[in-house]
C-alpha positions in Angstrom: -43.5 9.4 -113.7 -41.9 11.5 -111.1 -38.8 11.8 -112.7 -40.4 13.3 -115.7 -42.8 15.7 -113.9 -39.3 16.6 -112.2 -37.4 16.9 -115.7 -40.1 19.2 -116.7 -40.2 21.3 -113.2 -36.1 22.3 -113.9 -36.8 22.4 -117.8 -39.7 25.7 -116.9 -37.3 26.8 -113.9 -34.7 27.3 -116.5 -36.8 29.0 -119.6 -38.6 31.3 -116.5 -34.4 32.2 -115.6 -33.5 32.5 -119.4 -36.7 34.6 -119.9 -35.7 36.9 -116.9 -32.5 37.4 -117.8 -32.9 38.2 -121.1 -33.1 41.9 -121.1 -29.8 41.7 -119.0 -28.3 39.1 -121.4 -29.6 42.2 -124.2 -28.2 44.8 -122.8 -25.3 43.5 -122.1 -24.6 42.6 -125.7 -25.8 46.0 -126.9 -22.6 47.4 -124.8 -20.2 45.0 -125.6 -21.1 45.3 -129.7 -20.9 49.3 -129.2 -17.8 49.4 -127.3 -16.1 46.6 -129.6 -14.0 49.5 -131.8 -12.8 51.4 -128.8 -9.2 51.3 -127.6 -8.8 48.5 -124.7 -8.8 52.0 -122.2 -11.6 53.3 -123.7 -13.3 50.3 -123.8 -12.8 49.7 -119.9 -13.7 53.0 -119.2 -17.0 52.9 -121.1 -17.7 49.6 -119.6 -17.6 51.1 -116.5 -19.4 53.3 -116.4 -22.4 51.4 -118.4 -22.3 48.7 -116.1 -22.2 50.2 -112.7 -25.0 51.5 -110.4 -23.0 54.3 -108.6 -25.1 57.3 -109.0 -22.3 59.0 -110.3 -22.2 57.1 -113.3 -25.9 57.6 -114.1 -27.6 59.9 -116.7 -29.4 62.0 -114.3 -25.4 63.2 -112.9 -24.2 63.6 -116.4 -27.4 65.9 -116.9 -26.7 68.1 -113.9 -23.0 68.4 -114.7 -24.0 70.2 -117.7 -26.2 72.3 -116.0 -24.1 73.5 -113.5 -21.2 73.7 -116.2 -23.6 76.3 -118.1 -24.6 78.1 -115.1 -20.5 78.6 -114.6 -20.5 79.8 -118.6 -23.3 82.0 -117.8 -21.3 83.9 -115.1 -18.3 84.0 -116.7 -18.2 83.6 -120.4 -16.5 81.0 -122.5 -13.3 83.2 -122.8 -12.7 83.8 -119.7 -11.3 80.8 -119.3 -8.3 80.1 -121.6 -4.6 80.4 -119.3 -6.7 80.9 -115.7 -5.7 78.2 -112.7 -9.0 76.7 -111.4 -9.3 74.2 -108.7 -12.1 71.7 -108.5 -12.8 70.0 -105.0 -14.5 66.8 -105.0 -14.5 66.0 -108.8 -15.2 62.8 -108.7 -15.0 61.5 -112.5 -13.7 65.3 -113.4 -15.8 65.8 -115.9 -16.1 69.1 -114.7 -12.7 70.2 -114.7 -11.7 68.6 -117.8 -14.8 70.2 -119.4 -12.6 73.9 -118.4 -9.0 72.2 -119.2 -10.5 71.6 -122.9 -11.6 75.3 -123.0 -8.0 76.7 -122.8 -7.7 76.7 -118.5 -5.1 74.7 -116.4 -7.0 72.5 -113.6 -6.4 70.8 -110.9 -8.5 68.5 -109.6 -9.0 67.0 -106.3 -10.9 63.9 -105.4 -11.0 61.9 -102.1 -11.6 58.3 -103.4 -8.3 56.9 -105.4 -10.8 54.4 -107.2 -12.2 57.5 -108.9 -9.3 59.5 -109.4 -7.8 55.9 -111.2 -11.3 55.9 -113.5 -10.8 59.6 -114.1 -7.3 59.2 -115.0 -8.1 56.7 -117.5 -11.1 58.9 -119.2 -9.6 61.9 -119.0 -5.8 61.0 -120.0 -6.0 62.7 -123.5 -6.8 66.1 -121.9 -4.3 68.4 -122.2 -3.9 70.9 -118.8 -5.4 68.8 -116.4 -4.1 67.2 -113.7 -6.1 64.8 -110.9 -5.0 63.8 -107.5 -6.3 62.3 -104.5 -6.2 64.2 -101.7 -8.7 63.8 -98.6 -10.2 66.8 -98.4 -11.5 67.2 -94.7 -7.9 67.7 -94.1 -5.7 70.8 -95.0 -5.3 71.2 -99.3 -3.7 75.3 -98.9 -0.5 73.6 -100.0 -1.8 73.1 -103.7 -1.3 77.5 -103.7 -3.9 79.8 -104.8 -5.8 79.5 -107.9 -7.8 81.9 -110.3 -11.5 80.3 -109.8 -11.9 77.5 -107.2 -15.1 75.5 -108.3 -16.6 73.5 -104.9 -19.8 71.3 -106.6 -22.0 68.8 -104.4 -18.7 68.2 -101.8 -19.4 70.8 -98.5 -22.4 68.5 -97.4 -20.0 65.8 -97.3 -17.1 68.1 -94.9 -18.3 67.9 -91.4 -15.9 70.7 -90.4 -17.4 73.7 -92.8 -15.4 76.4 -91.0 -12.1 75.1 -91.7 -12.7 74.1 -94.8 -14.0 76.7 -96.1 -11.7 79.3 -94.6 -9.3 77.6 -96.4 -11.0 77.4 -99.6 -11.5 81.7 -99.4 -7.8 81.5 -98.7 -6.6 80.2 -102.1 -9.1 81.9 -104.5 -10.6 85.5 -105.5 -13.4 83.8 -107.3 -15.3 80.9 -105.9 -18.7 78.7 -107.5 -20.2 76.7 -104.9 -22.9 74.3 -104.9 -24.6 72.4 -101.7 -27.1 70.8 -100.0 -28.7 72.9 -97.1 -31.3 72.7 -94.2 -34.5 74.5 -94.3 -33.2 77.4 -92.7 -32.3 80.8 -92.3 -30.2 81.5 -89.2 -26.9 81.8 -89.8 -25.5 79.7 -87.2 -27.9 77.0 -88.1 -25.8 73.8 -89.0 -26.5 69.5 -88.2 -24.1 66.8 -88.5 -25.5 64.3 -90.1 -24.5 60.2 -90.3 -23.2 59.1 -94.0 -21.8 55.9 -95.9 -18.8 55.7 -96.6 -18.7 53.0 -98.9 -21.1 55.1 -100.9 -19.0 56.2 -103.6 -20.5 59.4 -103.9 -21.1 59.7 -100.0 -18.4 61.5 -97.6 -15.3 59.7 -97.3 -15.2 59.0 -93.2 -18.8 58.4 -92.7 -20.0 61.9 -91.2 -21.3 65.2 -93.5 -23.4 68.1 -92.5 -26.1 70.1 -93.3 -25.6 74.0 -93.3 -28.4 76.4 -93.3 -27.6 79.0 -96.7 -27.4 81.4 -94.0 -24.5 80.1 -92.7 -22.3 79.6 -95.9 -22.5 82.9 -96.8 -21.7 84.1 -93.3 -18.5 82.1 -93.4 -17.9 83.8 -96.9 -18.6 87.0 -95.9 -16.5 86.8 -92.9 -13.4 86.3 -94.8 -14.6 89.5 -96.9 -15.9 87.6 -99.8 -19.3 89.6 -102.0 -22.3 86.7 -102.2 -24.0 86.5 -105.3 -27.1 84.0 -104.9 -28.4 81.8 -108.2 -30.8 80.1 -106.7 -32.7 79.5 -109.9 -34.8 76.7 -111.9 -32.4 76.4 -115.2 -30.2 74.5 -112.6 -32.9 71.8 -111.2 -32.7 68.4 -112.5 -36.4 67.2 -112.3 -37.2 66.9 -108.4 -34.1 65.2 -107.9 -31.6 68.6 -107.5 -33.8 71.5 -106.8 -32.1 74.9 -106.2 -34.9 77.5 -106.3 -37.2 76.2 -103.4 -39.0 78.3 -100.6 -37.9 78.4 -97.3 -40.1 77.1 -94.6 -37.5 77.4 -91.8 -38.7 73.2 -90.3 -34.9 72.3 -90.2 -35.4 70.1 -93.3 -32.4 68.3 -93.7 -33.0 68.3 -97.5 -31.7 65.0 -98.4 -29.8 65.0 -101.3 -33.1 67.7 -103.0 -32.8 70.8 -101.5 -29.9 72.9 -102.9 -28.0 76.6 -103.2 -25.7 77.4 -105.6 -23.5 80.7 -105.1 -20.7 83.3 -106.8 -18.6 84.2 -103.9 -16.2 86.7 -105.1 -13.8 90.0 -104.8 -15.5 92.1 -107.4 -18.4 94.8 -107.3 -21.4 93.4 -108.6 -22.7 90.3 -110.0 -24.2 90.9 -113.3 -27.0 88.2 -113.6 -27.5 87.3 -110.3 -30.6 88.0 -108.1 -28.8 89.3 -104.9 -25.3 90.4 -103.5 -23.8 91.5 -100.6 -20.9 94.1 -99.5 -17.7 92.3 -98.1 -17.5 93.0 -94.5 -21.1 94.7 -94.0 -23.6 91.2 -94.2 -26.6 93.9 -93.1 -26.1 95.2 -96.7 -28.3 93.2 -99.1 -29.4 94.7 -102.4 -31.8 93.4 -104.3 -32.3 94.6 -108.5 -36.0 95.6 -108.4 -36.2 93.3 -111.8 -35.3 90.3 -110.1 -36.8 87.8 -107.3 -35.7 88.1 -103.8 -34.5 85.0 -102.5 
């Protein structure tokens, strides 16, 4: 008798498991049928990326890539591109950069993490003009020359030296997008160093970031003579997950990964599109286009 009510026991234990892991068992089936055609490459970088939980892999990151890649083709045009060196600093997959490769530009990409530049690589090897290395980046990178457009995406919170590292990025480019997380403030010499993980794959690479207030990015830039064009605007929010067009209530709010600034830092006159801009040299001298928000 109490061998069968046993028999039985294990018999529900193992439907209840089969049950549970069904969905898992589905979806897993679902991605190795649709990946079935690809080339054995192809199929291990698809896998990959289907079947890990990075945060870089997920849909939400491939969402904001395209909006920050359209806030780039908003500034500058699609043609702008074709025979320009650009530099991308903390790639990751380089999505980004091969995105501008494809469009006519030669790119170099540099990623921290050699497990991402390998994946990268891999998805990316057909692209012609593009070229990714690892490289950590809270060390000196001038050596790589000077480049028509640096772009600088969701890296600077993960540098704990932001002086350096950014003097160094406004030494090798004329034209420079940058996007961050900041702290809820607006004194320019406003800036916490803040404990990461660094076997986050997406986190900084030797376990300390920082937080910088906006104020004190664009003193750097303007510092090493550099015009600071703000776009601190909704098209680029993803949800309330990336936010870039939030109001200041000066608490110090580290911001977690949510509260973001995205600039233009360049050479040239005036920013068409952009709601703000500054004189190189002169920070007091703000203007603001009446037909646009003050940020």
């Amino acid at each position: 008798m109490l061998a069968t009510f046993l028999n039985a026991k294990r018999a529900a234990s193992d439907t209840f498991w089969g049950l549970k892991r069904l969905p898992w068992n589905f979806d897993r089936f679902e991605k190795l049928v649709f990946t079935a055609a690809l080339s054995p490459i192809d199929q291990y970088v698809a896998l990959n990326i289907a079947m890990r939980n990075d945060a870089i892999f997920e849909v939400s990151y491939a969402y904001w890539r395209i909006k920050r890649i359209n806030k780039i083709l908003e500034i500058y045009g699609e043609d702008f591109f074709r025979g320009k060196r650009i530099l991308e600093l903390g790639s990751g997959l380089s999505d980004i950069g091969a995105f501008f490769a494809d469009l006519g530009a030669e790119v170099l990409c540099l990623e921290g993490r050699q497990e991402t530049v390998r994946l990268a690589r891999l998805k990316h090897r057909k692209v012609d003009r593009l070229r990714i290395e690892q490289h950590d980046l809270e060390q000196d990178f001038s050596r790589f020359g000077r480049f028509d457009l640096l772009i600088h995406f969701g890296l600077l919170y993960h540098i704990p030296d932001v002086d350096g590292h950014l003097s160094r990025c406004f030494a090798m480019a004329d034209e420079i997008v940058l996007e961050s997380v900041v702290c809820d403030s607006t004194n320019p010499e406003k800036i916490v160093l803040v404990e990461g993980n660094s076997n986050v794959i997406e986190e900084c690479l030797h376990g300390t970031g920082s937080r910088p207030s906006p104020s004190y990015v664009e003193r750097i830039a303007e510092e090493n003579g550099f015009l600071v064009a703000r776009h601190f605007t909704s098209d680029l929010n993803v949800d309330r997950l990336f936010v870039y067009d939030w109001e200041h209530k000066n608490d110090g709010n580290l911001g977690g990964w949510r509260n973001r600034r995205f600039w233009r830092f360049s050479r040239t006159k005036y920013h068409e599109g952009a709601d703000r801009w500054t004189e190189p040299g002169n920070p007091s001298r703000i203007t603001t286009r009446p037909s646009l928000k003050a940020i």
